[in-house]
Each structure stands twice: as structure tokens, then as C-alpha cells.
C-alpha positions as CSV (number, residue, x, y, z in Angstrom):
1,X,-19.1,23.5,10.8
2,X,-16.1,25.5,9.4
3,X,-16.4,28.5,7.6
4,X,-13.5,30.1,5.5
5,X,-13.9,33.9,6.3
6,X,-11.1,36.2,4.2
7,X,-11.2,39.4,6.2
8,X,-11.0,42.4,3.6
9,X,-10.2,40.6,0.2
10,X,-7.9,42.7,-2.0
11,X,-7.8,40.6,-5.3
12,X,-11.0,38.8,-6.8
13,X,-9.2,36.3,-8.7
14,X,-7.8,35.1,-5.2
15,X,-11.2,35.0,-4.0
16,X,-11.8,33.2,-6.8
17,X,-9.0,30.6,-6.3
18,X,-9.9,30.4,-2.2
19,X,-13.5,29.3,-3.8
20,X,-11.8,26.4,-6.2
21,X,-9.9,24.7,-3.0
22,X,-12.5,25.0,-0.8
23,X,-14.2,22.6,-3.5
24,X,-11.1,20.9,-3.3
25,X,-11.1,20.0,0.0
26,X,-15.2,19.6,0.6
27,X,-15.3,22.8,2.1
28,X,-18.6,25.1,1.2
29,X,-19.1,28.2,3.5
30,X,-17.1,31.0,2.5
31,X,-17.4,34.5,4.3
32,X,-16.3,37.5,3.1
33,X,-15.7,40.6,5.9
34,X,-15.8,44.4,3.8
35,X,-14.3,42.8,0.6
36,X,-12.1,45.1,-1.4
37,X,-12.9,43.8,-5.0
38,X,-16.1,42.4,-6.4
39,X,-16.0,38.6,-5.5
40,X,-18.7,38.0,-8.5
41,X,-16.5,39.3,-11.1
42,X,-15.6,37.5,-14.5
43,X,-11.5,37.2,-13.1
44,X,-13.1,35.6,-9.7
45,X,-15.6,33.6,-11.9
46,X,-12.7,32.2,-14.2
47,X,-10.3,31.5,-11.2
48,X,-13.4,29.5,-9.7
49,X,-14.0,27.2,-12.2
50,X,-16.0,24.7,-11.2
51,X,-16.6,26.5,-7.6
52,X,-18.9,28.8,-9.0
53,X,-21.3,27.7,-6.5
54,X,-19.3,28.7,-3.5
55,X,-18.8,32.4,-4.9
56,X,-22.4,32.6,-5.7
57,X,-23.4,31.3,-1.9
58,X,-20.7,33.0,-0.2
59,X,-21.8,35.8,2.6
60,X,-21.0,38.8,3.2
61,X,-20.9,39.8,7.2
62,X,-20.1,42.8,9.9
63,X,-17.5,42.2,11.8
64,X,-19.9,41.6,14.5
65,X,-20.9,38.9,13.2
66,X,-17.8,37.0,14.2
67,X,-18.7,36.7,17.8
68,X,-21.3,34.5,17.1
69,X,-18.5,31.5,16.6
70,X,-17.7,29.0,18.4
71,X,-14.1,29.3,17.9
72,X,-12.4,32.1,15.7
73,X,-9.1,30.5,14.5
74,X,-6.6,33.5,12.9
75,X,-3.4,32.9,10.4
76,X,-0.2,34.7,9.9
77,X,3.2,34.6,8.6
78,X,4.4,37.0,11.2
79,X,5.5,35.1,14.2
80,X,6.0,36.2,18.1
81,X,7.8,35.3,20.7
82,X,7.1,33.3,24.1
83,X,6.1,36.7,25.2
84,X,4.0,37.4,22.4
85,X,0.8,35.2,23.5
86,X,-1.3,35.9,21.2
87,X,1.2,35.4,18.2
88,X,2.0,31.8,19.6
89,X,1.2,29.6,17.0
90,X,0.4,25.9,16.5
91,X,0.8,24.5,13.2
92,X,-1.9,23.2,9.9
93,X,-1.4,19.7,11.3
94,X,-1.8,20.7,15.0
95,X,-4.6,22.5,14.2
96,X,-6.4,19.9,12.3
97,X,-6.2,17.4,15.5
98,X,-7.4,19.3,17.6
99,X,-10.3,19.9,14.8
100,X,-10.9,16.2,14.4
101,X,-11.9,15.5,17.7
102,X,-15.0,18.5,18.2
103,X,-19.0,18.4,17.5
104,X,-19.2,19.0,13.7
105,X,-22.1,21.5,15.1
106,X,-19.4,23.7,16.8
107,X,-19.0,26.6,14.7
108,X,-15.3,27.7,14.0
109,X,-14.3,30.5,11.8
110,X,-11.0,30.1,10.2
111,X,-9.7,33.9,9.2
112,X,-7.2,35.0,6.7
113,X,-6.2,38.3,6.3
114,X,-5.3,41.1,3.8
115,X,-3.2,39.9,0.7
116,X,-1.0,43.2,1.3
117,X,-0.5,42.7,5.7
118,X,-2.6,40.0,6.6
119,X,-4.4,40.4,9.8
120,X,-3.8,43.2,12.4
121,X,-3.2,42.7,15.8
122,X,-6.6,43.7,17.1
123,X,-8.0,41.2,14.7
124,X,-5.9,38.4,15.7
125,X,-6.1,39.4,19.6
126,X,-10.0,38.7,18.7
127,X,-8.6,34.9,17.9
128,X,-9.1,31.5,20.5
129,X,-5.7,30.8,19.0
130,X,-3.0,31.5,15.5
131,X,-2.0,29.3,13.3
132,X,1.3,29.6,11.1
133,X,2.2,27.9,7.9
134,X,6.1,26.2,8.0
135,X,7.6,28.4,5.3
136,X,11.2,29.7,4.8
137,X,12.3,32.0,7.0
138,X,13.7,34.2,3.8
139,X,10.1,34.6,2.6
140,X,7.5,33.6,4.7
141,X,4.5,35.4,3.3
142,X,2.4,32.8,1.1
143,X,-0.3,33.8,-1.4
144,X,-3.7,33.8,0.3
145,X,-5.1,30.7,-2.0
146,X,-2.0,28.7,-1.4
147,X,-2.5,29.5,2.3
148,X,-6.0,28.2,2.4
149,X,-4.8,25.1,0.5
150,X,-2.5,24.3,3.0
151,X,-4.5,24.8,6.1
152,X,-7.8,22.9,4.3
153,X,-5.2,20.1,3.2
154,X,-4.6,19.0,6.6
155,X,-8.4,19.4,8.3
156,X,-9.6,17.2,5.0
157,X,-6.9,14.4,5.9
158,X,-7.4,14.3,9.3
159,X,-11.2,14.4,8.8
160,X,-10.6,10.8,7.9
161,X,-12.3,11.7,4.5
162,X,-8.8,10.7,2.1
163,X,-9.2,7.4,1.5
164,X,-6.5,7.3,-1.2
165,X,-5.5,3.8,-1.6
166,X,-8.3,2.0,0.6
167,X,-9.5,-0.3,-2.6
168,X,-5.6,-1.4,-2.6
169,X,-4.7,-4.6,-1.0
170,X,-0.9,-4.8,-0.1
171,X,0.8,-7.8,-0.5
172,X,1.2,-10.5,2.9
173,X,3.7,-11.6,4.3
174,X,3.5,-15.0,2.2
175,X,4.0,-12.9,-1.1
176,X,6.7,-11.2,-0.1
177,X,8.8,-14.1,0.4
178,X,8.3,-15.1,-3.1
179,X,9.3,-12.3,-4.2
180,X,12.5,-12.4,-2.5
181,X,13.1,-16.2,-3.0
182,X,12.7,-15.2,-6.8
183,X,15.1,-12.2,-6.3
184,X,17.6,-14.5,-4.4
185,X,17.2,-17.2,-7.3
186,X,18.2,-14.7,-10.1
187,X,21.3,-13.3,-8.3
188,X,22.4,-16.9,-7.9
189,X,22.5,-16.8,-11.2
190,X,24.9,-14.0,-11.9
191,X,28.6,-13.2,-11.3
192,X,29.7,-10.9,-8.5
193,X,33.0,-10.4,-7.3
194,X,32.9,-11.1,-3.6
195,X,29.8,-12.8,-1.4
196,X,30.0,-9.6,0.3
197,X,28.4,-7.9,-2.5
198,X,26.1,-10.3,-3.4
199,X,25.0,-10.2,0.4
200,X,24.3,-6.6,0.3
201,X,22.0,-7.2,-3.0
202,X,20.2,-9.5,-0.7
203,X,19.7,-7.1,1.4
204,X,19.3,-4.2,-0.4
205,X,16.0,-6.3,-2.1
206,X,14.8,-7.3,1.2
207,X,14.6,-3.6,2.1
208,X,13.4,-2.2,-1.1
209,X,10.2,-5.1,-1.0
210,X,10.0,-4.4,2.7
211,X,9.4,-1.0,2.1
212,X,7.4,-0.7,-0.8
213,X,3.9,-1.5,0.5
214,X,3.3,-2.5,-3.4
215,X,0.0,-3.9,-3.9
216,X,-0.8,-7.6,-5.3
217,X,-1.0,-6.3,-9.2
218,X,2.2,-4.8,-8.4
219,X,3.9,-7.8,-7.0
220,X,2.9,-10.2,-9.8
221,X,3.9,-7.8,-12.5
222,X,7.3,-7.7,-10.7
223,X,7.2,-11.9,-10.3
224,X,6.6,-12.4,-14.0
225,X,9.8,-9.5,-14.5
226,X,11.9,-12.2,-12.2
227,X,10.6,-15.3,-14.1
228,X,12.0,-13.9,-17.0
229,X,15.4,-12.6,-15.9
230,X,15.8,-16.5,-14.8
């Protein structure tokens, strides 16, 4: 199980946005560690939306509390060096492989910091390991939903539970060479001033249909485009 756990929450409408991607992403506990605002307020509330039900359920803990984790997973913007151990980091997508492959009774605790500093050295030396977002070097800081969108992003994909696309057949092999013996029939049919540039259209087609991964409504929308150029 993964729990979201924002250590010292400055903002309720961020707690309130942390809520809505959680939701997002199929996420449901949320942990709250000496919260600075009131996470039940009308701005968290509003910035929930539908997530309502997370805010409502979260929990409030001691610090304590976090020993009783598995695995305490920290994030920060502020990077170290090779002799900086415990602000080596790994990244989102790192982190969510190594995720896919434990117990889903192993209790991790992902922890984001303060919206004004994020999490102190003491709390992230209290970490198994950091994890950093890729951000530009000129501003590296994210805002604390955005963060948690990121980081929950990756775990949900690797989770295997995105199935965008998996009711979408692509097209075979055999389809694919209609479509190119349909492309190669039109631009027989038109003017170009060498074979050399006629050759690169055919291959320029080849690659774009090659590429495309289209699906089978997509390829005979595009065959009865080609019938009609001819």
C-alpha cells in the first residue's frame, strides 16, 4: 500500500489539489504530519472537487508514526552531490520500477515537504531513499500538487493499470501494404520533376505508415481518402 503523507502543509487549497490527483491516479490514503492550514476548509473542499472523499478520510499522524513503514520514500528539488548520500536521488520513473515489483502489503510512505523549503535534512536522512523531479535547473522548485502528479503519474503507469488504447487493434502487416500500394498508385499518377523526388515520397509514406501504429478505422478512412485522389 502507498500512502501520500505531506509533512507540514502550508496551503489548504494544495491539500486540496494533492486530494484531486490522488483520485486521479487511484490513489486513496492521504496523511497529513502537523498541517499548517485546515485541510477541511471550503478553498481545500473546492480545489478537491470530486476528491472530497480523500480529504474527509485523510489522517492526521505524529511523526512517530512514520516508523511504522515499510519503506519511507522522501522528495526534493534540492540535489547533492556523490558525497551527499542521502541527497542521491533516483528519478519518478526509477522509482516506480522498483515499486512495481514489491508486495502490494508493503507499506511505503511517499513524503513531500513544506510548500515554502520542502523537507529538512533530518527528515529526509529519516528516508530508505530521495526522489527528484527532472526540472530546469533555472527553477527547480515545483508546486506541491504538480509534484505529486508527477511522481503518482509514473507509479499508476507502471502499475500496469493505463490501458489507454488496449480496445484498439493496429493495423497488420497485410493492411499496410495496401495502404502503400494505394499511395504508390496515386503518385504514379502525378508529375514530379525527377524520380528522385518521387522516390523520396515513396519513402517518406512508407515511414510515415510505418510509424503511425494507426488503428483499422484509421486505415480505411485513409484508403477511401486514396480511392478518391485516384
Amino acid at each position: 500500500m502507498i500512502s501520500v503523507i505531506l509533512i507540514e502543509p502550508e496551503k489548504p487549497g494544495n491539500v486540496g489539489a494533492v486530494a484531486r490527483v490522488m483520485k486521479n491516479f487511484d490513489f486513496k490514503d492521504l496523511i497529513l504530519i502537523d498541517p499548517g492550514c485546515d485541510h477541511l476548509s471550503k478553498e481545500a473542499l473546492d480545489r478537491a472537487s470530486h476528491a472530497d472523499d480523500i480529504l474527509k478520510r485523510a489522517r492526521k499522524i505524529g511523526r512517530s508514526a512514520l516508523d511504522s513503514f515499510d519503506y519511507l520514500i522522501g522528495t526534493t528539488s534540492k540535489l547533492g552531490t556523490d558525497y551527499n548520500l542521502p541527497r542521491t536521488p533516483i528519478t519518478p520513473k526509477q522509482l516506480a520500477e522498483r515499486l512495481a515489483s514489491i508486495s502490494r502489503k508493503t507499506k511505503v510512505g511517499v513524503l513531500f515537504g513544506r510548500e515554502s523549503y520542502g523537507l529538512s535534512n533530518e527528515e529526509i536522512k529519516k528516508c530508505d531513499f530521495i526522489v527528484s523531479i527532472p526540472s530546469s535547473k533555472g527553477y527547480p522548485a515545483m508546486n506541491l500538487s504538480h509534484s505529486v502528479a508527477v511522481i503518482l503519474y509514473e507509479i499508476y503507469c507502471a502499475s500496469g493499470k493505463n490501458r489507454i488504447g488496449e480496445n484498439f487493434n493496429p493495423i497488420t502487416n497485410a493492411e499496410k501494404k495496401q495502404i502503400l500500394k494505394m499511395v504508390n498508385d496515386a503518385l504514379d499518377t502525378m508529375q514530379f520533376s525527377t524520380k528522385e523526388k518521387k522516390e523520396t515520397q515513396r519513402t517518406l509514406w512508407r515511414r510515415i505508415i510505418g510509424k503511425s501504429f494507426m488503428t483499422r478505422r484509421e486505415a480505411y478512412a485513409l484508403m477511401g481518402f486514396l480511392k478518391k485522389i485516384k
